[in-house]
GUKEKOL-875342 format. One record per residue: residue in three letters; x, z, y of N, C-alpha, C, CB in turn. Coordinates in steps of 0.1 Angstrom, whole numbers, plus 5000, padded with zeros to 4 digits. Each point is the difference from the previous one (the first is absolute). Last residue first. Glycine has a CB too. Layout:
! GUKEKOL-875342
alaXZYXZYXZYXZY ...
This chain:
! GUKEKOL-875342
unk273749166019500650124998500550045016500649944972 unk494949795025501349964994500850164999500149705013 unk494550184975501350035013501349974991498750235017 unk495349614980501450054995501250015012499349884977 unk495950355026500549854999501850024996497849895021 unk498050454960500949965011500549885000500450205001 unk496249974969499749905009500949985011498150044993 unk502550264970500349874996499749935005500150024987 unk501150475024499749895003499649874995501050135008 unk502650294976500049925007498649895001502550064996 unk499650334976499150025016499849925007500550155002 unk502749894959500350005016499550035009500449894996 unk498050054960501250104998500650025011500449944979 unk496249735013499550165000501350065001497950014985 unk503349555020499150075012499350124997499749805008 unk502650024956501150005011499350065014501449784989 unk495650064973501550164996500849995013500749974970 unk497049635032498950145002500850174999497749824985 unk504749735008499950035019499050124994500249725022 unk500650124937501150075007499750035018501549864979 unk495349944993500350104996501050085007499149914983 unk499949635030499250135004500050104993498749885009 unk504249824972499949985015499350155006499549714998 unk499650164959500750034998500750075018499749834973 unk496949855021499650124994501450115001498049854981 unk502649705026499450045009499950144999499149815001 unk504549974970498549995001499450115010500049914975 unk504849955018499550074989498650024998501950085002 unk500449665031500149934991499650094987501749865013 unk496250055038501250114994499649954983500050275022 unk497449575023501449954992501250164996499949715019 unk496050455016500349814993501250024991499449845025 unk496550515007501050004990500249834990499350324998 unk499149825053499349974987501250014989498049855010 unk502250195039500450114993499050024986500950115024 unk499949525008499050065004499750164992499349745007 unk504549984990500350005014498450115003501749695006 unk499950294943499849935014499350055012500149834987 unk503750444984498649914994499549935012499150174983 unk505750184989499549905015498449934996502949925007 unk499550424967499650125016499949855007501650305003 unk499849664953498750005001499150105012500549944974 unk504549915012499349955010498649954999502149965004 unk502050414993498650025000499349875002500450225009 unk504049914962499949935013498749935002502449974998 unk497350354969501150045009500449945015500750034976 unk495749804992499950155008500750095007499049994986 unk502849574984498749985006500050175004498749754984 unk504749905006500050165001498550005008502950075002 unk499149494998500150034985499950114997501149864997 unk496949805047500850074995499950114989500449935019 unk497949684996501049984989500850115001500049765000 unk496350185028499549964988500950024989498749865011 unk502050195038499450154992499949944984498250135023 unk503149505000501550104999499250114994501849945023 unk494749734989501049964988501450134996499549695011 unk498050345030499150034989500749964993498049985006 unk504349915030499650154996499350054989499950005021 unk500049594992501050004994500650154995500349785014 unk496050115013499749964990501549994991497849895013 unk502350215031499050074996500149954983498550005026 unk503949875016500850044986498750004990502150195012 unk498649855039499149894993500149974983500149895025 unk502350415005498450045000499349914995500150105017 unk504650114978499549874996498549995001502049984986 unk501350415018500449915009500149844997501250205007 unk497450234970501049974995500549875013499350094970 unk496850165036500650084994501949954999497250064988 unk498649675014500350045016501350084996497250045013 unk500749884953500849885000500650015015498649864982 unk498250465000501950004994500449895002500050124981 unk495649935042500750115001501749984992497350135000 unk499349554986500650015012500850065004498749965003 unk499450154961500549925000500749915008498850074987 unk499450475016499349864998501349914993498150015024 unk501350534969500449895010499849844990502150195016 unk496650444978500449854998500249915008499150034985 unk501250534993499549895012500249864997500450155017 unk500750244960498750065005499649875007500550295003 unk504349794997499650054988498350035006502750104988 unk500849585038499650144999499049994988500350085026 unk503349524982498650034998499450194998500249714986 unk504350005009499750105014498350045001502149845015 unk500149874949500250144997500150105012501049914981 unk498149605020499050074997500450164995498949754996 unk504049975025499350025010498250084993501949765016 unk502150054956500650155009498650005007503149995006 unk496449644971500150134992500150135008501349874982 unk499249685040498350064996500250124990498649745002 unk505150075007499850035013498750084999501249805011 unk500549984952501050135001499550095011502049874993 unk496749664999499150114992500450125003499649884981 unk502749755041499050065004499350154998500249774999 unk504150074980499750065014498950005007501949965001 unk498049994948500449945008500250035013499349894986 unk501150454970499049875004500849925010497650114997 unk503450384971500749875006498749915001502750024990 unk496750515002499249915003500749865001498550195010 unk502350324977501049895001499049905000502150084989 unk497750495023499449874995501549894999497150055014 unk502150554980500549875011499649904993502050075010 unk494950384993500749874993501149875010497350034982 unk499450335034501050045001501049884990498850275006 unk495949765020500849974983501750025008498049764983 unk497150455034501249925008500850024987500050065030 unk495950204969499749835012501049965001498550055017 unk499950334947501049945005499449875010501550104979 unk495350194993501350135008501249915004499650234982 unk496449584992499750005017500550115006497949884999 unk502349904954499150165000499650025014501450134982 unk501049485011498550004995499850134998500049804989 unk504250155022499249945012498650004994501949855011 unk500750304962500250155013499149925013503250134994 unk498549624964498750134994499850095019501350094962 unk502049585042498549974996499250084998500649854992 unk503550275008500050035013498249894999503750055013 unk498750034945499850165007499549975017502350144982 unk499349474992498750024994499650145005500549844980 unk503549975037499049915003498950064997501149814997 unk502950404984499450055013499049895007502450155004 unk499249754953499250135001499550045018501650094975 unk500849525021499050014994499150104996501149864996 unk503150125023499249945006498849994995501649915009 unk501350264959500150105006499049965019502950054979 unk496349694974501250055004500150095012500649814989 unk496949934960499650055017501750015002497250185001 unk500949364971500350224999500050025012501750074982 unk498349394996498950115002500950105002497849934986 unk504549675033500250134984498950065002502350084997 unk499849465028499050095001499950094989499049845012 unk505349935014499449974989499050135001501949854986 unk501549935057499750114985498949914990500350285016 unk500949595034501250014991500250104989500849915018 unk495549985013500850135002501250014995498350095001 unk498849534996500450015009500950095007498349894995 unk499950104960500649895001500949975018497749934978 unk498750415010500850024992501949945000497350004991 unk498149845029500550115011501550064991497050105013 unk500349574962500849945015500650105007498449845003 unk498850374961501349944993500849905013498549984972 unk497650165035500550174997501849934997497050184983 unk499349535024500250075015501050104995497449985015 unk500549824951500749905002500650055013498649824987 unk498050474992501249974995501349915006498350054983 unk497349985037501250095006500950004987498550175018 unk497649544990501049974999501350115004498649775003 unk496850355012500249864992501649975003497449885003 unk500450605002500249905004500349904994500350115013 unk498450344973499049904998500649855008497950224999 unk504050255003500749934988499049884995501450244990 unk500249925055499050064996500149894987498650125025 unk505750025005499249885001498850084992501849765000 unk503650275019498850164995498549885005501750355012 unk504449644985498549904999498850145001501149734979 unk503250315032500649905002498249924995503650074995 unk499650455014498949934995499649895007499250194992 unk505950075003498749975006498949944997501150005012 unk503450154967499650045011498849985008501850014996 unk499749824957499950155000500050065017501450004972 unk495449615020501550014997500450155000500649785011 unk494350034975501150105016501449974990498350285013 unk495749644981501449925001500950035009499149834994 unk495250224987501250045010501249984996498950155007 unk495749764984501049964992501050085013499149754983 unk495950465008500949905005501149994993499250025019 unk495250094973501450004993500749885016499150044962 unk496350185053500549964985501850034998497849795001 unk499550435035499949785004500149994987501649895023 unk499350594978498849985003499549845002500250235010 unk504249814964499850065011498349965000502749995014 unk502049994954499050035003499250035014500950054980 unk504249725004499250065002498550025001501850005005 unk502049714967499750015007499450155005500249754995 unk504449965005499250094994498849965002501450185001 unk504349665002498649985003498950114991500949725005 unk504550155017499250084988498449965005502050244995 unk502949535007499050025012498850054989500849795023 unk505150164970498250004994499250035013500250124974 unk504549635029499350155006498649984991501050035032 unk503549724960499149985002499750144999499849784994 unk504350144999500050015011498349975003502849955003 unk498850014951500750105006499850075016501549884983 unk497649694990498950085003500450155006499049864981 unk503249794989500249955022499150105003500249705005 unk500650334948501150035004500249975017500849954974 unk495249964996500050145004501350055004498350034985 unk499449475028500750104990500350125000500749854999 unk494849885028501850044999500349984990500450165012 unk495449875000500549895008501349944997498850105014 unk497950274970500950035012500249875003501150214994 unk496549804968499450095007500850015016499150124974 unk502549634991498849945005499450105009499649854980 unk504750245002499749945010498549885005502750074995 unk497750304970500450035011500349905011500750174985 unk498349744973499350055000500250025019500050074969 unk503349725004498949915005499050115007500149794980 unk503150485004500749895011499049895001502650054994 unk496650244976500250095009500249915013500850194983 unk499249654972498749995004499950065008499349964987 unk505049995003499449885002498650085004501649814981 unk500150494999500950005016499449835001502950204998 unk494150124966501649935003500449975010499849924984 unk496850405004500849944988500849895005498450064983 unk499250305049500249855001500849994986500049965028 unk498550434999499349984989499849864993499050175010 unk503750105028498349984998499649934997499650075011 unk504750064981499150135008498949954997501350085020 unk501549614970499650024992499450165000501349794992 unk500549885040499249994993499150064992501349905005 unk502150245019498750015009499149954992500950005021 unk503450014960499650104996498350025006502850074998 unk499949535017500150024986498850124992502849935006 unk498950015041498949904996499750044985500749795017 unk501850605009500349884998498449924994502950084994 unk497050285047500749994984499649865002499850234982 unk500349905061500850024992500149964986500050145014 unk496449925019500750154998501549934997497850184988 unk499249495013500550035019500750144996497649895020 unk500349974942501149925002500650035014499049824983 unk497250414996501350034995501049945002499050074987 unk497149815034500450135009501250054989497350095014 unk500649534971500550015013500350115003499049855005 unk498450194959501449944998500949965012498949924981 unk497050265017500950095000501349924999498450174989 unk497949545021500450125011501050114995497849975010 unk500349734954501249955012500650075012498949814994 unk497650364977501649984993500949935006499150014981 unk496450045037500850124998501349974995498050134997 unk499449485004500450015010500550145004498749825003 unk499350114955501649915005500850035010499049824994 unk496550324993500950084995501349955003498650064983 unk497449705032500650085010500950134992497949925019 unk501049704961500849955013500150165005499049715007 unk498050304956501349984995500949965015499149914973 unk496650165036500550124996501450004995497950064994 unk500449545041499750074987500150174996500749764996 unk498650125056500649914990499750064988501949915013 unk496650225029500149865001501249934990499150045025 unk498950404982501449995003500149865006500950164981 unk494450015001500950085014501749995004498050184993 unk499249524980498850065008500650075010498350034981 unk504349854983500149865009498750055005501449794986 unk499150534989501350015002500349875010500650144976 unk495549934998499950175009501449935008498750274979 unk500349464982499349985011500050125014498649874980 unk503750154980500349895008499649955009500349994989 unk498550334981500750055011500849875004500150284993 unk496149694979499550085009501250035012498250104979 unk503249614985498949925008499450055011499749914981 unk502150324983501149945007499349925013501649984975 unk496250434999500349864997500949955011497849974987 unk502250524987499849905012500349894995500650125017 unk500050284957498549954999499849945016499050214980 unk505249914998499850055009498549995003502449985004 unk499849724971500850144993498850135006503549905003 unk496949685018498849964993500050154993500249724996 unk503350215031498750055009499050004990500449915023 unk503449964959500250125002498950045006502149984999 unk498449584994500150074985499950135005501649854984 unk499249885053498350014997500150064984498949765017 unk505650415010499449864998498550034994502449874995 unk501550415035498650014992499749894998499350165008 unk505650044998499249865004498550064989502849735005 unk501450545031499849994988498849885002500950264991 unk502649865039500249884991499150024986502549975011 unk496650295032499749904999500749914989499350055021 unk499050524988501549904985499249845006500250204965 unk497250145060501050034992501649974993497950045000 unk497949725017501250065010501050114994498449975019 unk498749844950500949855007501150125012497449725002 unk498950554975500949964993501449935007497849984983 unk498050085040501250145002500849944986498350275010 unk498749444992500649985012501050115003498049875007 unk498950124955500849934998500949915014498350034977 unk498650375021500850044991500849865000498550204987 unk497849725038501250115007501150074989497950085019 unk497749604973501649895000501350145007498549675011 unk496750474980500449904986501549955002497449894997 unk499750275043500850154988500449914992498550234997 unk501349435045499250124991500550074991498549905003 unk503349995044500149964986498950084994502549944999 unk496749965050501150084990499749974988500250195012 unk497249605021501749925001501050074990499849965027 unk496350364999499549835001501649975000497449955015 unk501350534972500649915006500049865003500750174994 unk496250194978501349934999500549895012499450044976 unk496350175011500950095009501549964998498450214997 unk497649534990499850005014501050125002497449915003 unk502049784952500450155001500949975017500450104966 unk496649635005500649925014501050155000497749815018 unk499850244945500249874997500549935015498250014979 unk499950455015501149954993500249914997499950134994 unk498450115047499549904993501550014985498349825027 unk500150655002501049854999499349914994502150094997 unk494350335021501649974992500249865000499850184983 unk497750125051499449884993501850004991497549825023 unk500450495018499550014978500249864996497550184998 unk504349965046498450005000499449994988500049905020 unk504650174984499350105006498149965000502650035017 unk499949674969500750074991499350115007502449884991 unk498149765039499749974989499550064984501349885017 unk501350185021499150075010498949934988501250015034 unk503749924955499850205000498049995003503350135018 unk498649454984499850034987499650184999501849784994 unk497749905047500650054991500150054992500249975009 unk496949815024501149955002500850064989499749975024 unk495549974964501150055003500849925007499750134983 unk494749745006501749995003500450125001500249795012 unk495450044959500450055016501350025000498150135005 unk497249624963501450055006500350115011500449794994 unk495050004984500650124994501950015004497649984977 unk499549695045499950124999500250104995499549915007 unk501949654984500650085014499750125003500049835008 unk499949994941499049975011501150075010497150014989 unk505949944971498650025001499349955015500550214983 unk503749594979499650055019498850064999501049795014 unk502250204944498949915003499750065015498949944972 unk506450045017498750114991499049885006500550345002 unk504249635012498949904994498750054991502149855001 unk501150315047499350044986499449874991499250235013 unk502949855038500249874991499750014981502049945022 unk497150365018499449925004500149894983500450075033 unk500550384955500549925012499149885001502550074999 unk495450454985500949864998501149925008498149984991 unk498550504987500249935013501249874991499650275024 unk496050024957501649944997499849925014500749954969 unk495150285014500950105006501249924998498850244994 unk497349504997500750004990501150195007499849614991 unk496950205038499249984984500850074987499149755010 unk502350185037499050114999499250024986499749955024 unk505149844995498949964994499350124994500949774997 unk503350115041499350084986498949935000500750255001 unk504049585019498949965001499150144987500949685010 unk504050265028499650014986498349994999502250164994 unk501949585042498650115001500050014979498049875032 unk505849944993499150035009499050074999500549845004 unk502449964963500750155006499250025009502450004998 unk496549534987500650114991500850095006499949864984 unk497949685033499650175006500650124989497349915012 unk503949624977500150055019499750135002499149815009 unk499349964949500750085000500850055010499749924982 unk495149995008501149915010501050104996498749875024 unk496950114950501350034995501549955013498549954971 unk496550045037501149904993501250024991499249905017 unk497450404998499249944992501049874997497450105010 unk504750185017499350084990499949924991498950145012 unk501349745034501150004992500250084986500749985023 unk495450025004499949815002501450024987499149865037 unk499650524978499449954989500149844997498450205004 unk503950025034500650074987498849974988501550235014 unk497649625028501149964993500850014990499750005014 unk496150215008500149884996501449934992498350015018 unk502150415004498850044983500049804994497450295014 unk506549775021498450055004499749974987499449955026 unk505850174970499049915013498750055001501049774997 unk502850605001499349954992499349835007499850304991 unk504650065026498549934998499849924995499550045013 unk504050304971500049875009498350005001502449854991 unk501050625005499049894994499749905003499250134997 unk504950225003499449885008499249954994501549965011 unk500650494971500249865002498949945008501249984978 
């Protein structure tokens, strides 16, 4: 895999000693005192600077003698569930009409409070909403099959057809008898070296791929939903697996070119600035200028900026290959940091230059 660079010693203590959670997957931190490496965002007690020193990774962390923290546990995936809640998520996917209520987690030596909080941290909603929102997704997909309402009820796990039928059209919009022709738009999320993302695909094309820290992306998940003429269902689906196999392949730095078909609908502008950033050579970058020249609006500039901004597939549709005019890295909505992670992976893996000036395709 692709290692990223690291920032400068300074930073990483400046980010350390604050606990800045930004830099989480960037760098692991040891302490000379204690042999336990960390994440930046550890709430252990901070030692002196000089008894630290950085990893980029957990393997190069572990080699030099220092064991896990158990209280940030640095080899776990930044975003993955922790061990406590994975027996009760393989359960749900399993069987979604079954219902865990807080009597049962308590049953279960969990406090309710602990996975409530884990579930509106990383889903952006309750634990109980987001059991629902499985049972509704199956339930849909039993009604576009065909079966009757009646029985769909009571598949998953509904005592009565009234409480199936309020239930359901709060979540849809609908009735479960007009719903027939509604498309689930599946939602997940994925893991990645940036953190946790959210991703969203009709059963033919992928339709959102955002970084799961953005503001307001529940409310973005559900419009695009709305707009696609479906309804949002946490699960995966067949775009979705293949989204998440062709990521792992761009962050290992064995793939430069996404194969995924997209469904991006915007405004004929944005549409203009989408396509023109998926001409962007892999390894390189272009101005802001440059794409507005691009699309046959030189003075555009700034409007340009607004169109990369909104657009809803982030890495796919590259538009962290554009920066200013003086090739300072600007305006990207998943955080700077983030930015220059990806052009650095993209130029080691290219060979590309980072003082070259930017070119067009």
């Amino acid at each position: 895999m692709i290692t990223q660079a690291m920032p400068t010693r300074p930073e990483m203590i400046r980010a350390f000693q604050t606990r800045d959670a930004s830099y989480d997957g960037l760098f692991l931190t040891g302490v000379r005192t204690t042999g336990i490496f960390c994440r930046p965002t550890c709430a252990a007690r901070k030692p002196k600077a000089e008894n630290v020193e950085f990893f980029a990774t957990a393997r190069e962390a572990l080699f030099a003698g220092y064991r896990p923290c158990r209280r940030c546990k640095p080899i776990r995936p930044r975003g993955s569930a922790p061990l406590w809640l994975e027996p009760i998520l393989a359960e749900i996917e399993e069987d979604p009409a079954v219902r865990i209520r807080d009597a049962e987690l308590r049953r279960r030596g969990l406090t309710p409070e602990t996975v409530r909080r884990w579930f509106q941290r990383e889903h952006g909603m309750t634990f109980q909403a987001y059991q629902r929102a499985r049972r509704m997704g199956r339930a849909l997909d039993a009604l576009r099959r065909g079966e009757n309402v009646t029985g769909t009820a009571y598949d998953t796990g509904f005592e009565s057809l009234s409480g199936f039928n309020s239930a359901f059209a709060r979540f849809t919009g609908t009735s479960p008898g007009r719903s027939r022709d509604a498309e689930p738009v599946s939602v997940r999320r994925l893991l990645s070296p940036l953190g946790p993302l959210v991703v969203a695909a009709t059963e033919s094309a992928l339709a959102l791929l955002e970084f799961a820290d953005r503001r307001m992306l529940e409310k973005q998940v559900d419009t695009l939903a709305r707009r696609l003429g479906g309804v949002a269902v946490p699960r995966t689906n067949p775009i979705l697996e293949r989204t998440e196999h062709e990521l792992t392949r761009y962050f290992d730095g064995t793939l430069r070119e996404f194969t995924i078909p997209l469904h991006a609908p915007g405004t004929p502008f944005q549409e203009a600035v989408w396509r023109v950033l998926r001409t962007i050579p892999y390894g390189r970058t272009r101005s802001y200028l440059e794409q507005a020249r691009l699309i046959g609006r030189p003075s555009a500039v700034r409007a340009v900026a607004r169109a990369n901004g909104d657009n809803r597939i982030a890495i796919i549709i590259p538009c962290h290959r554009v920066v200013g005019a003086d090739g300072k890295l600007t305006g990207y909505g998943g955080g700077l940091w983030r930015k220059k992670f990806l052009l650095d992976l993209e130029r080691r893996v290219a060979g590309t230059d980072p003082q070259l000036e930017t070119g067009l395709a």
